[in-house]
N, C-alpha and C positions, 0 to 999 in steps of 0.2 A: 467183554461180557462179565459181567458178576461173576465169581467164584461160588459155590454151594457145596452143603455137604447134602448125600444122599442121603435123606433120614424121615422118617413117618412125617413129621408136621409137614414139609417142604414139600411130602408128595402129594398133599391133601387137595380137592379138587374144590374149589371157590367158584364166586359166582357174582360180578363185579357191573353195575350199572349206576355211574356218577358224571354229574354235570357239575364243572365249577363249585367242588365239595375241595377243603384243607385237605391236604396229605397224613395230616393227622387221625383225621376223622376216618378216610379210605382204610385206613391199619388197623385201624378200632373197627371197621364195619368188616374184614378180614378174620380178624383176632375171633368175632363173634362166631363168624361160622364155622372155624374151625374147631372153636372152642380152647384156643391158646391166647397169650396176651405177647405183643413183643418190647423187647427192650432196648434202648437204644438212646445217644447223645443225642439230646437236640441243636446243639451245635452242628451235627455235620448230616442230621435228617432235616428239609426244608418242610417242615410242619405247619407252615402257615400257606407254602405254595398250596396255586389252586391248578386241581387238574380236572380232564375228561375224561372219564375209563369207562368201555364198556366189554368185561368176558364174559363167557360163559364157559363152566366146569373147567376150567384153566389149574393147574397146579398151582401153591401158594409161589411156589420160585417163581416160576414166569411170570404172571401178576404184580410181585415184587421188581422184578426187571422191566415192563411195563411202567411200571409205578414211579420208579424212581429212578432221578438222572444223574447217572454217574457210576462208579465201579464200585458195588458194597460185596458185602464176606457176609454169608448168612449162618448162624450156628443154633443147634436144637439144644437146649438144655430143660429136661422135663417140659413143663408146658409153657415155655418161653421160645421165640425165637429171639436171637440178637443178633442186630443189624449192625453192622462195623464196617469204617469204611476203608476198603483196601487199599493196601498200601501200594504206591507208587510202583510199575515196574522199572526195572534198570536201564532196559533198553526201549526203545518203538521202532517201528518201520515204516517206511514210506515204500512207497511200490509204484509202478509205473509202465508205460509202453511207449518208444520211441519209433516216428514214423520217416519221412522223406516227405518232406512238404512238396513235393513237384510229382512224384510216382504216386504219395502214399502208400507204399509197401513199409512193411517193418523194416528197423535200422539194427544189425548183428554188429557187434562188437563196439558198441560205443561206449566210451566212457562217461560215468554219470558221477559225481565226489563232491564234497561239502569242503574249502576252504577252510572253512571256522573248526571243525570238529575232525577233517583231515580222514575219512573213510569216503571210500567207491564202491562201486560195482561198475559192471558189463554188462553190458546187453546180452540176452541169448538169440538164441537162432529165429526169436520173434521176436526178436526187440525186448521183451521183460527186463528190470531192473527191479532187484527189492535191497534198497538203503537200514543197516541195521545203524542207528543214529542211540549216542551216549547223552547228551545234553537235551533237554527239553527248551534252549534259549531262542525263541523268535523274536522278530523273523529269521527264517533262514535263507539261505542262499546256495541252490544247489548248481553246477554249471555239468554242461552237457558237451562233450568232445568226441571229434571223430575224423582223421584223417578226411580230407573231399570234403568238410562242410564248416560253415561257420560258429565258432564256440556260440551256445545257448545259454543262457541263464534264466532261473525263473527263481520267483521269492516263494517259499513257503510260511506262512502264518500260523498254523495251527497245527497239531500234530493228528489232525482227524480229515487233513485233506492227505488224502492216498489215492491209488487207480488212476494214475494222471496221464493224459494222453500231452506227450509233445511231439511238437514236429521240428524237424532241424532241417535248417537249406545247404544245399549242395552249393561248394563255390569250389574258383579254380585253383590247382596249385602248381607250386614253381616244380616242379616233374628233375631238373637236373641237380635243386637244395637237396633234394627228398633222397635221393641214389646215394647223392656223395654222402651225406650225413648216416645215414642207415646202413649201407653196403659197408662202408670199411668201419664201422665203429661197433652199433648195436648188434650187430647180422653174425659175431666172431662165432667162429664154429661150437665156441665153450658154452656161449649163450643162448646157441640154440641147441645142443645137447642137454642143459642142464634147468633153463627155466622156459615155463612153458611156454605153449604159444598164445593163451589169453593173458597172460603178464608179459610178454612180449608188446601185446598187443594195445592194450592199456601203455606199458611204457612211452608208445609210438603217438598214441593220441595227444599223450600228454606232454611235449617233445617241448613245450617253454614252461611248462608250469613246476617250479623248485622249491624246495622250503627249506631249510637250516633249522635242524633242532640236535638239542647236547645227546641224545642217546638212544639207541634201538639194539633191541635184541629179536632175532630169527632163529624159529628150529629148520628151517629149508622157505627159498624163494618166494616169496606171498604170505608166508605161515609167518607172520615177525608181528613186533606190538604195532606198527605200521598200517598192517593189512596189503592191500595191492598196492595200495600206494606207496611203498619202500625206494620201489626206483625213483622214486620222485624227492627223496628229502635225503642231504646232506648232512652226515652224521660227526658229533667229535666225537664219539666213541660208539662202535657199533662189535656187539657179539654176538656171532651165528653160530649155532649148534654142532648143525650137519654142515647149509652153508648160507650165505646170504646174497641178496640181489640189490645193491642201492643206489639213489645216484651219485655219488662219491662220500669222502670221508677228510677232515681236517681235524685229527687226530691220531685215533689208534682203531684201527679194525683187526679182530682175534677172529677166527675161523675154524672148527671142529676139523671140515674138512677143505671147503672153499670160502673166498671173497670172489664177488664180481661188485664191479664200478661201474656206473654207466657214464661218467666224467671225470674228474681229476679227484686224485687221492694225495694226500699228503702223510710226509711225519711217519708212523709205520705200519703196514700191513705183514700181519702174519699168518701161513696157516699148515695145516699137516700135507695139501696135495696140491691146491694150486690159486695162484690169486691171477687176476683181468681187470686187469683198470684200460677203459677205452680211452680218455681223455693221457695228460700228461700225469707223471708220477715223482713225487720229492721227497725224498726221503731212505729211510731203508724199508724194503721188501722182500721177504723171507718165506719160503714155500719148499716142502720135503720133496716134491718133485718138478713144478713147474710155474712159472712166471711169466704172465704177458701182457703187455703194454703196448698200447695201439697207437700212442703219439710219442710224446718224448720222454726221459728218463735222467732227472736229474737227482743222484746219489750213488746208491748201492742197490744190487739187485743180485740175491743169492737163492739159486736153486739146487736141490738133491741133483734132478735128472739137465735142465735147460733152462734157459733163458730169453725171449725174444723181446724186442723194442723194434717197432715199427716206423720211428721217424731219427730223433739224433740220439744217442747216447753220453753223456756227459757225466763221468763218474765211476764206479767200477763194476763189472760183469762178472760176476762167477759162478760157474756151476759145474756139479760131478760128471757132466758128459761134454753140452757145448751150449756157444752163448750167438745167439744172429740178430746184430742189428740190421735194418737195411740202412738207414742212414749214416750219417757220420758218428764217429767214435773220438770222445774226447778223454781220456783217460785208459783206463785197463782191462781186458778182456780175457780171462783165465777159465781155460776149460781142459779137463783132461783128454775129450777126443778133440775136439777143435773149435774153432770161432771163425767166427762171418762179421766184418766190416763192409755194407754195401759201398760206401762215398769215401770222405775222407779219412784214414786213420793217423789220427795226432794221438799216439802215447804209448801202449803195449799190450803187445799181442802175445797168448803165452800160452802154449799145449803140449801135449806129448806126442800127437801126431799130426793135426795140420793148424797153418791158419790161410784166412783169407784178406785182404785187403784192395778195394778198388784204385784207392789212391792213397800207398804207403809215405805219410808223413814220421813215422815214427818207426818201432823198434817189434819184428818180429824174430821168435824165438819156439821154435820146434821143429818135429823132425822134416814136415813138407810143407812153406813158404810159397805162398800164392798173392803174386799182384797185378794189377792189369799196367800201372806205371805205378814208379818207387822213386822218390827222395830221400829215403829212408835207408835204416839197416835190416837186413833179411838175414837169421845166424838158426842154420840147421844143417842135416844132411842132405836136400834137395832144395832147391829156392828158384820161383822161375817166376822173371817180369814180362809179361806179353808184351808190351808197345817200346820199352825203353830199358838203358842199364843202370843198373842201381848200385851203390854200395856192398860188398860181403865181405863176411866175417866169418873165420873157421868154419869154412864148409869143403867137404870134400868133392860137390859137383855142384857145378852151376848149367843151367840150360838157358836159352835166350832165343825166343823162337823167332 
């Protein structure tokens, strides 16, 4: 709508009956009865369009709106108006309501996002979606995602088609891809303590769509230059405030308080309380109290309080309490209360009070030594291999059950 300012000429009450009369002439037949004149470019007034109008007692603005097609700024100065044409907004919005093509009932949580311009929304609890969109470049291309249905696409042309009714089809999905990938990766207890569960949610729709770009900053989960979309782009350098939600990083990720990865991270993550990379992790990773990694872990991995890697470890574990991988240990494991090698341990194990190893290839050292079978050396004051005997070294008791 036109902009206006509230002022005596604009509130003036006109009386408008023209058939196929210039735009020109209408302003002039206006100007008359109000007894003002207006002023204005005729570069950006269409004064030779020919239009139809018929009010009565209508205020001179709404008549002017009526009148004229397009978004003008009306200003009183004495007995002038001038018409100027306003300037461009920064943003538009599209808006919308998503259905189920087979129910017809509204679609809640679906993801709605622009490729080109890299912004989303969710559905609400009726399906609504309203796109705050930077670019004014058509066509567009908006696509429509939602776990249980087939990705939508539809072209947008003009920035004045809004209230758009779509419908998305229900299709089948692989029910045992969908467990393993969700349950042990995106589902970690950190992730759903810390981001919510509409960016959760969004994340899950959007479960093959990535982008790689050089840089993003967040003050917490969603709130980043990103938008919802953050878990979805791959950053080389990303700084979060409080913390951030992305889908990985091949760089440097700095963190106020956290980083969460929803794939592989490289090179180095640092932050004051705790980083999550679900994918594999290369590099060094530094956190004041805790660190975890849901596949593999190849470098250094340094915590205040812990440490976890969820598949092998290949590189060094340290931290001020204790380091568990479950899978194999290829290198060193230093924690002052103790460490956990699920599988095989190739290299060193080193604490104050215990360690563990499934299958001791290497070199444990503290005060209680735990393995299920050892090839290795076990050097403490207590050292016990369940299935088999192993090697010791300066220990004052061996057990062997």
């Amino acid at each position: 709508m036109p902009a206006s300012y509230a002022q005596k000429l604009l509130s003036k009450a006109v009386s408008v009956s023209v058939r196929n009369k210039p735009v020109s002439e209408v302003l002039k037949l206006i100007g008359d009865q109000g007894e003002f004149s207006f002023s204005y470019n005729s570069d950006i007034i269409p004064g030779d369009s020919l239009v139809t109008l018929s009010v009565k007692s209508n205020p001179v603005k709404q008549v002017l709106d009526l009148l004229l097609t397009g978004k003008y700024l009306y200003k009183e100065t004495g007995k002038y108006i001038i018409i100027q044409k306003a300037p461009k907004e920064k943003y538009y919005q599209i808006t919308g309501q998503v259905f189920d093509s087979e129910t017809g009932k509204e679609v809640d949580y679906a993801s709605v996002y622009s490729r080109q311009q890299l912004v989303s929304d969710l559905t609400d609890d009726s399906g609504f979606f309203r796109l705050r969109l930077r670019d004014r470049s058509f066509p567009l291309t908006l696509t429509l995602s939602k776990i249980g249905y087939a990705d939508t696409s539809l072209v947008i042309r003009t920035e004045n088609e809004s209230g758009l009714k779509v419908f998305i089809h229900p299709k089948a999905i692989d029910l045992d891809t969908l467990i393993i990938k969700y349950s042990e990766k995106n589902n970690s207890w950190l992730v759903r303590l810390f981001v919510s569960s509409r960016l959760r949610a969004q994340s899950r729709n959007l479960s093959k769509f990535f982008v790689a770009l050089p840089f993003q900053a967040s003050l917490t989960p969603g709130l980043s230059t990103h938008g919802r979309l953050s878990p979805q782009i791959i950053n080389k350098f990303s700084l979060n405030i409080y913390g951030g939600y992305t889908a990985g990083v091949n760089g440097i990720e700095i963190g106020g308080l956290f980083n969460i990865s929803k794939k592989d991270a490289r090179y180095l993550q640092m932050s004051t309380t705790f980083n999550a990379v679900a994918g594999d992790f290369t590099g060094l990773q530094i956190s004041g109290i805790y660190n975890q990694i849901l596949d593999s872990l190849n470098g250094v991995q340094m915590s205040g309080f812990g440490g976890f890697v969820n598949k092998q470890m290949r590189g060094v574990q340290i931290s001020g309490v204790g380091n568990i991988t479950k899978g194999s240990v290829e290198g060193v494991q230093m924690g002052v209360v103790g460490n956990i090698g699920g599988r095989n341990m190739r290299g060193l194990q080193l604490a104050v009070l215990f360690n563990y190893a499934k299958n001791l290839k290497g070199v444990q050292f503290g005060m209680i030594n735990l393995a299920d079978t050892s090839s290795g050396y076990s050097i403490g004051f207590l050292n016990i291999v369940k299935k088999e005997m192993a090697l010791f070294l300066f220990m004052p008791m061996n057990l062997y059950p």
